[in-house]
C-alpha positions, 0 to 999 in steps of 0.5 A: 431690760436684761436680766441681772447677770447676778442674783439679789438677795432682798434679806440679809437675816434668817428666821431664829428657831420657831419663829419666821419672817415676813418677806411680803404681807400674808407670807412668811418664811420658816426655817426648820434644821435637816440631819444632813450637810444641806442643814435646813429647809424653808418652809412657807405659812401664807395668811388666808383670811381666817386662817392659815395655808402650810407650804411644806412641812420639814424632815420626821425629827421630833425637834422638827416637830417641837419647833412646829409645835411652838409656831402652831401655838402662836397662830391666832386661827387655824390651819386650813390647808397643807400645800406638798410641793413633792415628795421627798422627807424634808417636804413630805415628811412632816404632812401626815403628823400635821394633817392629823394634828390640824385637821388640814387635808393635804394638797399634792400632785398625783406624781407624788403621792404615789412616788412616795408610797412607792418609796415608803412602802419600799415597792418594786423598782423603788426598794433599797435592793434595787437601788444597789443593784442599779449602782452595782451594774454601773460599777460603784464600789462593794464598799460603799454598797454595803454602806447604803444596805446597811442604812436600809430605807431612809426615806421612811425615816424622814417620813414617819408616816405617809396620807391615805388621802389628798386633794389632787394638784394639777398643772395650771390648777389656781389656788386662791389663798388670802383673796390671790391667785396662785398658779401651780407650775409642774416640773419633772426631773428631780422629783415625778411632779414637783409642784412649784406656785406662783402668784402674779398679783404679789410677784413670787414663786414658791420654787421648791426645789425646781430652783435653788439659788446657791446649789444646784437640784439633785437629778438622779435615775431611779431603778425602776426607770434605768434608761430616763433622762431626768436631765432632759426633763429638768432643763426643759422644766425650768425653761418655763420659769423664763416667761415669769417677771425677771422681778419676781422673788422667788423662795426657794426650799434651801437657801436664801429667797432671790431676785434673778429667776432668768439669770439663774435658769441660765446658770443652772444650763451652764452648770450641767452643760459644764459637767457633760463636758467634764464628764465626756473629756473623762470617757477617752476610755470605757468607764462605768457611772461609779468610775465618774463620781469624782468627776462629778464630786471632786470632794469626800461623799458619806453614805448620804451623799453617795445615793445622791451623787450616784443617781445623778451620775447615771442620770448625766450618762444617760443625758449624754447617750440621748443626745448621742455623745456618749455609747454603751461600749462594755457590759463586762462583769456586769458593769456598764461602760461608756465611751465618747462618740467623739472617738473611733468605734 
């Protein structure tokens, strides 16, 4: 059977404030607020016999904390486990302060422990400076640098606190959860080792961010590793999404859960293929990352967003010299630029 050319969405409401629903018996949906334009998160709590698994655990807000505070007062038995699909504040940032207030051990792939100790503890490659020097050498404007210097770490923001310990996630790992197997499915590209779960027996993948329905996952070039594809490594990530049921439901951090999983995987290739395109039809001429982010982000960034959009900027330029359609052309000033291999050297 071909899959839907459309993705279906099985739920029309939303969970209210503190509370959530059930998408399938044992599993139920919450939806806690984020401080940004993207202003929620999903979260997951799964029913497991005589107590409760957490499937991450929202952005360090202390409103964040006073609706977790309500949900874990109407729990009849206790939280058991904590399950981290990665790293970033509006997954991560809360683990710590449940852990502690649970006494649930936290549960995470090694990629991402350290990735956000990394982060948190502002180390090598991965300090706020060095991020501004990566986007200064691909040309992004003073003015908006200084906006990113002045925000400082806002990753340890979101994160108040970070585990000094964790029970270690695998590939192919089984976790078993009310009697069902679930898979743990690891992609790279938008974080080091996103762990997504799926279980066959109920038919649904905890996606995380590896697949969203309405947006597509921020894949962007750390400082610390300037000559990575995460591109490359994200499209090949969610390939493997392909060989799960085309009837699975997927729940996915941001968003409505859906049905579709082939359709998406395909649209997301043709997202990315869209935006070489665009970009490559832009580099007729030397131009530098900072010089695409229009390109890329034909709209009104704030700081925020700019990080973002300017990770994934050089994180598409790279794409596109790995694959030999873009070559460095001009370190001038200190800024890189590039040029479509299509022209004449």
């Amino acid at each position: 059977m071909s899959p839907p050319e459309e993705l279906v969405y099985p739920f029309d409401d939303m969970p209210e404030t503190g509370g959530w629903i059930t998408v399938t018996p044992g599993v139920h949906w919450v939806r806690m607020p984020l401080p940004f334009v993207l202003n929620h998160i999903n979260l997951w709590v799964l029913d497991d016999g005589d107590a409760i698994t957490l499937v991450d655990t929202g952005f360090g807000l202390p409103e964040v904390q006073s609706v977790w505070e309500t949900i874990l007062a109407r729990f009849d038995k206790p939280v058991s486990r904590i399950i981290v699909t990665h790293c970033h504040p509006d997954h991560l940032g809360l683990a710590n302060w449940l852990s502690e207030k649970t006494g649930a051990p936290i549960s995470m792939t090694l990629g991402e422990y350290l990735g956000g100790h990394a982060l948190w503890h502002q180390l090598p490659g991965y300090r706020v400076e060095d991020m501004i020097e990566q986007f200064r050498e691909h040309g992004l404007d003073e003015a908006r640098l200084n906006a990113l210097d002045t925000r400082g770490n806002a990753y340890k923001r979101g994160v108040p606190s970070m585990p000094h310990r964790y029970d270690r996630l695998h590939d192919h790992d089984r976790i078993t959860i009310n009697g069902h197997d679930w898979a743990v499915i690891i992609g790279t590209g938008h974080s080091p080792e996103h762990a997504a779960l799926y279980c066959a027996d109920l038919g649904i993948l905890i996606s995380g961010d590896m697949l969203l329905p309405r947006i597509s996952t921020n894949v962007s070039v750390f400082a610390a590793t300037p000559h990575d594809d995460p591109i490359g490594r994200f499209l090949v990530s969610i390939d493997r999404f392909l060989g799960l049921p085309d009837t699975s439901l997927v729940l996915p951090s941001h968003g409505r859960p859906f049905k579709g999983i082939h359709a998406r995987v395909r649209q997301l290739h043709e997202h990315h293929r869209e935006r070489c395109d665009a970009l490559l039809a832009a580099c007729d001429a030397p131009v530098s990352a900072g010089d695409l982010l229009e390109t890329l982000f034909p709209r009104e960034l704030d700081t925020h967003q700019v990080m973002f959009a300017m990770g994934e900027a050089i994180a598409h330029v790279n794409y596109l010299v790995r694959g030999r359609e873009l070559r460095e052309v001009d370190h001038s000033g200190g800024v890189a630029r590039y040029v479509s291999t299509a022209l004449p050297k």
